[in-house]
ZAROMAR-182986 format. One record per atom (N, C-alpha, C): y, x, z; atom name. Coordinates in nm, 2 decimals. Atoms other than C-alpha are relative to their C-alpha. Example, Ala and Ser with C-alpha at 12.3 -4.5 7.8 and 13.67 -1.06 7.14 Angstrom:
y->-0.12&x->0.09&z->0.00&a->N $
y->-0.45&x->1.23&z->0.78&a->CA $
y->0.12&x->0.09&z->0.00&a->C $
y->-0.11&x->-0.09&z->0.00&a->N $
y->-0.11&x->1.37&z->0.71&a->CA $
y->0.11&x->-0.08&z->0.08&a->C $
***
This chain:
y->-0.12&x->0.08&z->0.00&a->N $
y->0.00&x->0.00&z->0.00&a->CA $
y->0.12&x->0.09&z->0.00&a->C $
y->-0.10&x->-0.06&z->-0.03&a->N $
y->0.33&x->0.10&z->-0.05&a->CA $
y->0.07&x->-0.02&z->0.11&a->C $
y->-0.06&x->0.04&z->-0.11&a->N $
y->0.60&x->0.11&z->0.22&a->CA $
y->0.09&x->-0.16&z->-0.05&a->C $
y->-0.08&x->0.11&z->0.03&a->N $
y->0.80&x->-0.17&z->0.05&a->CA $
y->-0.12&x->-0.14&z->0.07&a->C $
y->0.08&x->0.08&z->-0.01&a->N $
y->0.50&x->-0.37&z->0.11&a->CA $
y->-0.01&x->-0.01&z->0.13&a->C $
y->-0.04&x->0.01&z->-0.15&a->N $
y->0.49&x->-0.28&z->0.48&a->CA $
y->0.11&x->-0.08&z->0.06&a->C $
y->-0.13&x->0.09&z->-0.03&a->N $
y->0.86&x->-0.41&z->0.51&a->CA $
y->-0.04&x->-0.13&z->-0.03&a->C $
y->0.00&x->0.16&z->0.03&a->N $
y->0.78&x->-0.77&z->0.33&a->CA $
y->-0.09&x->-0.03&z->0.13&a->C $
y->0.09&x->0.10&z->-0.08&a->N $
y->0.43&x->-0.81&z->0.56&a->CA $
y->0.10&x->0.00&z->0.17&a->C $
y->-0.07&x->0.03&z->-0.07&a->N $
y->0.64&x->-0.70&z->0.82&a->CA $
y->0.10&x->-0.12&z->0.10&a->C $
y->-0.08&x->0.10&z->0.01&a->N $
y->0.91&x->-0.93&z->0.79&a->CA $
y->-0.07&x->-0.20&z->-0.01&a->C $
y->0.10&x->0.19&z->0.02&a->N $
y->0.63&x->-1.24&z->0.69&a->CA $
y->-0.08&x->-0.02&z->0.12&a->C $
y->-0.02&x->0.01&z->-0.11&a->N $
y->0.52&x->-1.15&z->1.05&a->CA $
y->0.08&x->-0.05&z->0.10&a->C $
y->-0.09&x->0.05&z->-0.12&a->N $
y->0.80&x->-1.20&z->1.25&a->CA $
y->0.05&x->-0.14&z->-0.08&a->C $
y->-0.02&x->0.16&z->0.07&a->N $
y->0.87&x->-1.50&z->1.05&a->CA $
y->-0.07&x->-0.12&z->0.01&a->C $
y->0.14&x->0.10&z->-0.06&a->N $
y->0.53&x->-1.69&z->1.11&a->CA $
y->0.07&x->0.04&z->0.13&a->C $
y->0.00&x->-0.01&z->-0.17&a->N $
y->0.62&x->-1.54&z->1.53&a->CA $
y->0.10&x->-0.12&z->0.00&a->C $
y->-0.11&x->0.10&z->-0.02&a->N $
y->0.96&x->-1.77&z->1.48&a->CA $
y->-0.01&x->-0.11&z->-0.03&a->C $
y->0.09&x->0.18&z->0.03&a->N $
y->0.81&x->-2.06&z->1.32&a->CA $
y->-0.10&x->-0.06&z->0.11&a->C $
y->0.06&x->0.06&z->-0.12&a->N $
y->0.57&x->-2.08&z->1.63&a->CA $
y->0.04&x->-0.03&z->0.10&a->C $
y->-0.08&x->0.05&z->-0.07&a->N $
y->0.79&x->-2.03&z->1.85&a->CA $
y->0.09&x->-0.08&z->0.02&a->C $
y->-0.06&x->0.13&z->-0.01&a->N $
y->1.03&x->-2.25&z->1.74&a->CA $
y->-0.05&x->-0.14&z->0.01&a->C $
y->0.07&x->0.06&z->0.00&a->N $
y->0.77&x->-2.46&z->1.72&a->CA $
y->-0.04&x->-0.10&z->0.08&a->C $
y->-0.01&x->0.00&z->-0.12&a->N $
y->0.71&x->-2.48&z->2.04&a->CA $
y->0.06&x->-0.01&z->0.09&a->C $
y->-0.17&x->0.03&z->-0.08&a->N $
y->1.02&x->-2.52&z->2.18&a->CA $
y->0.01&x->-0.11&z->-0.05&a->C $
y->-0.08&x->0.12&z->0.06&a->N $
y->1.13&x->-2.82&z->1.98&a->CA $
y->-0.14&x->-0.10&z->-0.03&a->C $
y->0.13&x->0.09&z->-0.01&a->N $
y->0.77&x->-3.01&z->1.98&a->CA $
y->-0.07&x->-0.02&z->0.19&a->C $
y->0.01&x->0.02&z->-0.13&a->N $
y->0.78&x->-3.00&z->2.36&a->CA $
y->-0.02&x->-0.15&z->0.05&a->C $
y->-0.03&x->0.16&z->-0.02&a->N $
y->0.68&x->-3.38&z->2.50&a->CA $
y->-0.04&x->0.00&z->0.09&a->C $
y->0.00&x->0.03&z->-0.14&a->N $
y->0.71&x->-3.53&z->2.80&a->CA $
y->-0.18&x->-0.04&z->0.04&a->C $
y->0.11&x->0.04&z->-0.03&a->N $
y->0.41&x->-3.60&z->3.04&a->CA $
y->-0.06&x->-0.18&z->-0.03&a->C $
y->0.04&x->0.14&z->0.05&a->N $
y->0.48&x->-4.00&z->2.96&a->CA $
y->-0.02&x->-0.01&z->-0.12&a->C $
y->0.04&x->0.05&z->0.12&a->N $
y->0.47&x->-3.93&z->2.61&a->CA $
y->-0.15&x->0.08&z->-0.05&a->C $
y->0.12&x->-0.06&z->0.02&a->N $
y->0.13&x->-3.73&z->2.66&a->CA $
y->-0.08&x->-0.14&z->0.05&a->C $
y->0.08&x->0.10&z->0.00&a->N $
y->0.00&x->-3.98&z->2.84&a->CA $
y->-0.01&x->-0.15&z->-0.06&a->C $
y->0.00&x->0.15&z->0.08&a->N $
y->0.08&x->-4.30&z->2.60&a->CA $
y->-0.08&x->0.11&z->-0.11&a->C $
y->0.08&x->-0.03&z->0.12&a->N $
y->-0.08&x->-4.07&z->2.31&a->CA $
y->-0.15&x->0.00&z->0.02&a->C $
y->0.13&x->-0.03&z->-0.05&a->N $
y->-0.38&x->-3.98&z->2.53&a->CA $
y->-0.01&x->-0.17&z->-0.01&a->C $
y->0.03&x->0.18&z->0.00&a->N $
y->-0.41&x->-4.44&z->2.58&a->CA $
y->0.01&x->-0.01&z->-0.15&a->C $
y->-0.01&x->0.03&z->0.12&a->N $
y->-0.30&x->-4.46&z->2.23&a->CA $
y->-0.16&x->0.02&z->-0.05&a->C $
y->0.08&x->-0.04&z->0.05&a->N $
y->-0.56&x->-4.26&z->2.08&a->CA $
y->-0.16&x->-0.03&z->0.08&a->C $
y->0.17&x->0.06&z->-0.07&a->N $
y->-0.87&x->-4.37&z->2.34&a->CA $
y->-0.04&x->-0.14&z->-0.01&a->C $
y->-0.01&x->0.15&z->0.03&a->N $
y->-0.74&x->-4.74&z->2.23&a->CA $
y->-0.08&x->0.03&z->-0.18&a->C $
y->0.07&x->0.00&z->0.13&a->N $
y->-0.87&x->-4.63&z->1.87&a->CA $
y->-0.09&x->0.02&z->0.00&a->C $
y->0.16&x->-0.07&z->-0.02&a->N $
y->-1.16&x->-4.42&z->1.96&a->CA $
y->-0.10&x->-0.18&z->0.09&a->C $
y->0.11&x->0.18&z->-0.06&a->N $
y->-1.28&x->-4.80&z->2.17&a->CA $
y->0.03&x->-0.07&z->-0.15&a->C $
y->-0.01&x->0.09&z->0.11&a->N $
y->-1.18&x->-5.00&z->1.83&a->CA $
y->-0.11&x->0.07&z->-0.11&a->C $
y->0.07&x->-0.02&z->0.08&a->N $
y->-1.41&x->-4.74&z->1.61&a->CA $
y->-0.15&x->-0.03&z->0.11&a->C $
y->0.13&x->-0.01&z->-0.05&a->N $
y->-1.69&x->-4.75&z->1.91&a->CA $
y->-0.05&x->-0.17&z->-0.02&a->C $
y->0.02&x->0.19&z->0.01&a->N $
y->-1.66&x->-5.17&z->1.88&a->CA $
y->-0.02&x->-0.02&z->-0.15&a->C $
y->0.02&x->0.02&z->0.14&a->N $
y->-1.70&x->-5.16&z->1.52&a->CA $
y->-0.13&x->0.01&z->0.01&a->C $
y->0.14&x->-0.02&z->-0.04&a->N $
y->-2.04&x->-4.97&z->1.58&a->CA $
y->-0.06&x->-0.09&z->0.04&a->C $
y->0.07&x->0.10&z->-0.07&a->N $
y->-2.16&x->-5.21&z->1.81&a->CA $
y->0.00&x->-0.06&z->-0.08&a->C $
y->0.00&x->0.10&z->0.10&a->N $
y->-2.08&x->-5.48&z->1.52&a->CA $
y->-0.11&x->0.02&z->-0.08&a->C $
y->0.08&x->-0.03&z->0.15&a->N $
y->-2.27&x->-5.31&z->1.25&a->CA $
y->-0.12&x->0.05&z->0.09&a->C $
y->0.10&x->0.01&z->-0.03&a->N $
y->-2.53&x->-5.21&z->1.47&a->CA $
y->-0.07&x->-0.07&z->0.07&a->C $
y->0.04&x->0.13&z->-0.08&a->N $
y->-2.59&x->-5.50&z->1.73&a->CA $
y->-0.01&x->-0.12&z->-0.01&a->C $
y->0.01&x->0.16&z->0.03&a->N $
y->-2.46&x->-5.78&z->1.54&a->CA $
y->0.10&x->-0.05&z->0.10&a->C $
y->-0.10&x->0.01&z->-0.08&a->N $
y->-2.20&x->-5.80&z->1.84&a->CA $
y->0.12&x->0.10&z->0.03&a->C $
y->-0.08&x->-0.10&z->-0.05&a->N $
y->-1.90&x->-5.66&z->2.00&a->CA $
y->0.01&x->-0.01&z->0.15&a->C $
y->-0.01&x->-0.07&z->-0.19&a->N $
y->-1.92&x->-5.48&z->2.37&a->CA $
y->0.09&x->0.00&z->0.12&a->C $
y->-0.11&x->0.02&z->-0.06&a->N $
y->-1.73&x->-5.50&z->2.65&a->CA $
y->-0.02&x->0.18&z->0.08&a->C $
y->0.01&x->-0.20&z->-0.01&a->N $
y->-1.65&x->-5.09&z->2.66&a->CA $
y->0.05&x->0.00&z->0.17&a->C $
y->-0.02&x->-0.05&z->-0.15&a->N $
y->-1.54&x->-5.16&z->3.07&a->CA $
y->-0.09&x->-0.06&z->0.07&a->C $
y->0.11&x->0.01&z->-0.09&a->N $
y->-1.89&x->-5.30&z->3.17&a->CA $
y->-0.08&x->0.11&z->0.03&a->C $
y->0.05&x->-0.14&z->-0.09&a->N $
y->-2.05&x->-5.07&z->3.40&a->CA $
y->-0.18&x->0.00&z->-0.08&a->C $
y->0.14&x->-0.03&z->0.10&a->N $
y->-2.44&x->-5.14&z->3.24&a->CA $
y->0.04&x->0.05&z->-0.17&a->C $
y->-0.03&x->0.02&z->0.11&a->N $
y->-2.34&x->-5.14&z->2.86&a->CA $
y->0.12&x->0.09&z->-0.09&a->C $
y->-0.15&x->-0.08&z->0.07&a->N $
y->-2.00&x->-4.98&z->2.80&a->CA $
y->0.03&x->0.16&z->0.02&a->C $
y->-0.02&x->-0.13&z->-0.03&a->N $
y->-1.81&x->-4.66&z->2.84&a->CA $
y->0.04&x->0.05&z->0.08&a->C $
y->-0.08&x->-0.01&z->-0.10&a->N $
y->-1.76&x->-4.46&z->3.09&a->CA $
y->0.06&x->0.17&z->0.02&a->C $
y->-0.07&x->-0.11&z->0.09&a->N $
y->-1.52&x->-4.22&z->2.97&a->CA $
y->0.11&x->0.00&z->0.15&a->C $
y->-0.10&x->-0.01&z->-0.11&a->N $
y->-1.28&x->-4.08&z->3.29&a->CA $
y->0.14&x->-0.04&z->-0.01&a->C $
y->-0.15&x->0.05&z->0.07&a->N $
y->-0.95&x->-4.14&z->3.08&a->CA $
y->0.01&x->-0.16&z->0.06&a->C $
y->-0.01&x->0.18&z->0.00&a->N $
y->-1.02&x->-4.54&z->3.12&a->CA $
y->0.03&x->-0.05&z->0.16&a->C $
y->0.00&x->0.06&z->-0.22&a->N $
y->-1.02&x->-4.55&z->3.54&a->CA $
y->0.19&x->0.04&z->-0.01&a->C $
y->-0.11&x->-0.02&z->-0.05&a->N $
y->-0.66&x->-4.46&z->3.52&a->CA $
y->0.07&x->-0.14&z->-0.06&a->C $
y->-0.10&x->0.10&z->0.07&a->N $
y->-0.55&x->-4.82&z->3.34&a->CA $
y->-0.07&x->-0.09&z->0.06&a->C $
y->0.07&x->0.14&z->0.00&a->N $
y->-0.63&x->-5.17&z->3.38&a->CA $
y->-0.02&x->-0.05&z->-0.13&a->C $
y->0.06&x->0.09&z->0.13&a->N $
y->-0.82&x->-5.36&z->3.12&a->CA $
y->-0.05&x->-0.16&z->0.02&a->C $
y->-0.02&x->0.15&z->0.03&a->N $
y->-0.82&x->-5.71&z->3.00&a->CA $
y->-0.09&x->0.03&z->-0.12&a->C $
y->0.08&x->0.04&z->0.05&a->N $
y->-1.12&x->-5.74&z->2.81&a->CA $
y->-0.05&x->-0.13&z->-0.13&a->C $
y->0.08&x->0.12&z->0.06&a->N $
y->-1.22&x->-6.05&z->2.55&a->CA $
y->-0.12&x->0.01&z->-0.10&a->C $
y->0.13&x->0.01&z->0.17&a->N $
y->-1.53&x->-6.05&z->2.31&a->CA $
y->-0.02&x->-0.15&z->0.02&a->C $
y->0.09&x->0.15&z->0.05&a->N $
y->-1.68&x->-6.32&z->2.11&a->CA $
y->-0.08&x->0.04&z->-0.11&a->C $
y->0.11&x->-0.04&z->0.08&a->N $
y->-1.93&x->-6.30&z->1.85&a->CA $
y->0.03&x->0.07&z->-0.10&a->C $
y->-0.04&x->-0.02&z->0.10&a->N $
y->-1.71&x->-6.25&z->1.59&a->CA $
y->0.16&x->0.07&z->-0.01&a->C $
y->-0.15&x->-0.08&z->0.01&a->N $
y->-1.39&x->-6.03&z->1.68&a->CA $
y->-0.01&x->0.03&z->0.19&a->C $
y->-0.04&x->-0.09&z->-0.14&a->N $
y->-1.23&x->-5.88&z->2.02&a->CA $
y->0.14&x->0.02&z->-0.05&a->C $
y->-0.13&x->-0.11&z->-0.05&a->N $
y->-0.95&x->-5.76&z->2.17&a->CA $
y->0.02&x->0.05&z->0.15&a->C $
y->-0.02&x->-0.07&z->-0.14&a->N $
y->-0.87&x->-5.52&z->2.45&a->CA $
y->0.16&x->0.05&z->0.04&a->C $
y->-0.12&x->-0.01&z->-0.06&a->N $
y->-0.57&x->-5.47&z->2.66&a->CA $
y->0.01&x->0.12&z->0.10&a->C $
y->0.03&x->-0.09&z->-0.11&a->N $
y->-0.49&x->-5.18&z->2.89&a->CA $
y->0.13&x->-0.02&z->0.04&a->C $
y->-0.10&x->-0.03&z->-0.08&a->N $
y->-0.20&x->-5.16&z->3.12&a->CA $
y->0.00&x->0.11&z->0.11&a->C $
y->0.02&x->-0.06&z->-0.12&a->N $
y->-0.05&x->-4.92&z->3.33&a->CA $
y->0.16&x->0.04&z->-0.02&a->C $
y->-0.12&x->-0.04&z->-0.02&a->N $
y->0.30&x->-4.75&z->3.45&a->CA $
y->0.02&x->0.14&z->-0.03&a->C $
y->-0.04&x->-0.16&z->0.05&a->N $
y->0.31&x->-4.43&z->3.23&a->CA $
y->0.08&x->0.07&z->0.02&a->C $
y->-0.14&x->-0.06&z->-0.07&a->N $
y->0.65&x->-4.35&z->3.34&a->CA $
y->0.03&x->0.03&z->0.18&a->C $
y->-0.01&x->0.03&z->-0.19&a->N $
y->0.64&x->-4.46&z->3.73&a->CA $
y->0.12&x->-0.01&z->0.00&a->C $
y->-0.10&x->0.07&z->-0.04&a->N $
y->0.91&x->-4.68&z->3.66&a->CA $
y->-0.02&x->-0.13&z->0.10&a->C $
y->0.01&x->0.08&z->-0.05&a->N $
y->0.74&x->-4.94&z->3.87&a->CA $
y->-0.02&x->-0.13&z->-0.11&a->C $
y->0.04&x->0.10&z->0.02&a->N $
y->0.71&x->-5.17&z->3.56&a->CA $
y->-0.10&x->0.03&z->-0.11&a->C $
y->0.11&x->0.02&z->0.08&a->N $
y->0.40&x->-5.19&z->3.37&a->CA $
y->-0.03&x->0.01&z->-0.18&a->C $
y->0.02&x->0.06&z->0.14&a->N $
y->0.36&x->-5.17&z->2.99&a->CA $
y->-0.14&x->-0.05&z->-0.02&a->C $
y->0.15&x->0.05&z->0.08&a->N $
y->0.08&x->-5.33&z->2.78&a->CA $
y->-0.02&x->0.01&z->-0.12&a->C $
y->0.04&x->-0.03&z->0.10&a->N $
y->-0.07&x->-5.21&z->2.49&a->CA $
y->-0.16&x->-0.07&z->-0.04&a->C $
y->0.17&x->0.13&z->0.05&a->N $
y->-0.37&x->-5.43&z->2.28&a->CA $
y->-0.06&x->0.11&z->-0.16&a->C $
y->0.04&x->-0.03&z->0.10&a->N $
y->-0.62&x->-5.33&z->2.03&a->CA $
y->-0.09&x->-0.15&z->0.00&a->C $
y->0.09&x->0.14&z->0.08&a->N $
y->-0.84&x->-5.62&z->1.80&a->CA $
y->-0.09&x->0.08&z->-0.10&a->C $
y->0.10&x->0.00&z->0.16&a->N $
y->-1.11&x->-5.63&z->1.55&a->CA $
y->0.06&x->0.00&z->-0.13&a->C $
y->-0.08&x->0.08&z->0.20&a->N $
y->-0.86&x->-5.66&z->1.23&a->CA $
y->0.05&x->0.16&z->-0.01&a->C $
y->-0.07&x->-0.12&z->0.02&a->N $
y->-0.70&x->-5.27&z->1.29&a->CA $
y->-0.03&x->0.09&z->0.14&a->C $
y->-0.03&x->-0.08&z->-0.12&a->N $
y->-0.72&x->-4.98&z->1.49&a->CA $
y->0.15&x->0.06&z->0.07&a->C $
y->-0.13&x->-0.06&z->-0.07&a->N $
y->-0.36&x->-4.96&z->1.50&a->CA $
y->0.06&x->-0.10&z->0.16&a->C $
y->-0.07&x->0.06&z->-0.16&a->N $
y->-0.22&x->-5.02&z->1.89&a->CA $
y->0.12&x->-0.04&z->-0.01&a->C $
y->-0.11&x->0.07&z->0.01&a->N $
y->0.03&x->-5.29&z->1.94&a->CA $
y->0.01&x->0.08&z->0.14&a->C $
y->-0.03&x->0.01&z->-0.15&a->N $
y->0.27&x->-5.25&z->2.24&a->CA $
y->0.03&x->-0.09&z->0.02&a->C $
y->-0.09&x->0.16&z->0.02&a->N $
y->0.33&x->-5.59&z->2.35&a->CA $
y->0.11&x->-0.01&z->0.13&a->C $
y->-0.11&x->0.00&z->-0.10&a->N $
y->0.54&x->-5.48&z->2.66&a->CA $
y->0.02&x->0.17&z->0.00&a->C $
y->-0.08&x->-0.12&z->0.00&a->N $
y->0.77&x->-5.20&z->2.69&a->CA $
y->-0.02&x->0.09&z->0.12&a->C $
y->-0.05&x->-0.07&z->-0.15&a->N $
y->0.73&x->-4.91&z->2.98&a->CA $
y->0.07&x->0.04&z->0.03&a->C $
***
């Protein structure tokens, strides 16, 4: 290699270090917005595990019964509002992600795994 070549990789080094670290600095998120992604995302992971049950049971589960469901440690920190029927579901979790004292509530259903909020934390 020549030295010019040194200088560029050089330079395309500390350029990837500044891209990380800015990175990282400015992608910083709070513990309430860790923990609504952590609920977000385990409201999906239940909507793909309730699918399963469908296509392989012929029903849908109630993922917070203690014989039958899941018992994933993430889920003991919310309250769940449960419904099945033979032919769809929805699940509800609530809890105070902020510790403002009031509660939000977020739903998943059989039609999408995308998570409604239906109240504000």
């Amino acid at each position: 290699m020549s030295p010019r070549w040194y200088r560029v990789l050089e330079l395309m080094l500390i350029l990837i270090v500044l891209i990380i670290l800015g990175g990282a600095n400015f992608s910083r998120i709070t513990p309430e917005q860790r923990r609504q992604i952590e609920l977000e995302a385990g409201l999906e992971q239940i909507h793909q595990f309730e699918q399963g049950c469908f296509q392989y049971y012929g029903q849908y589960l109630d993922p917070t019964d203690e014989l039958v469901g899941l018992d994933w440690p993430w889920m003991k920190r919310y309250r769940w509002d449960v419904r099945t029927k033979w032919n769809g579901f929805w699940i509800a979790a609530s809890a105070d992600l902020d510790g403002d004292g009031e509660k939000g509530v977020w739903l998943i259903d059989e039609k999408s795994p995308v998570v409604h909020r239906l109240i504000e934390d």
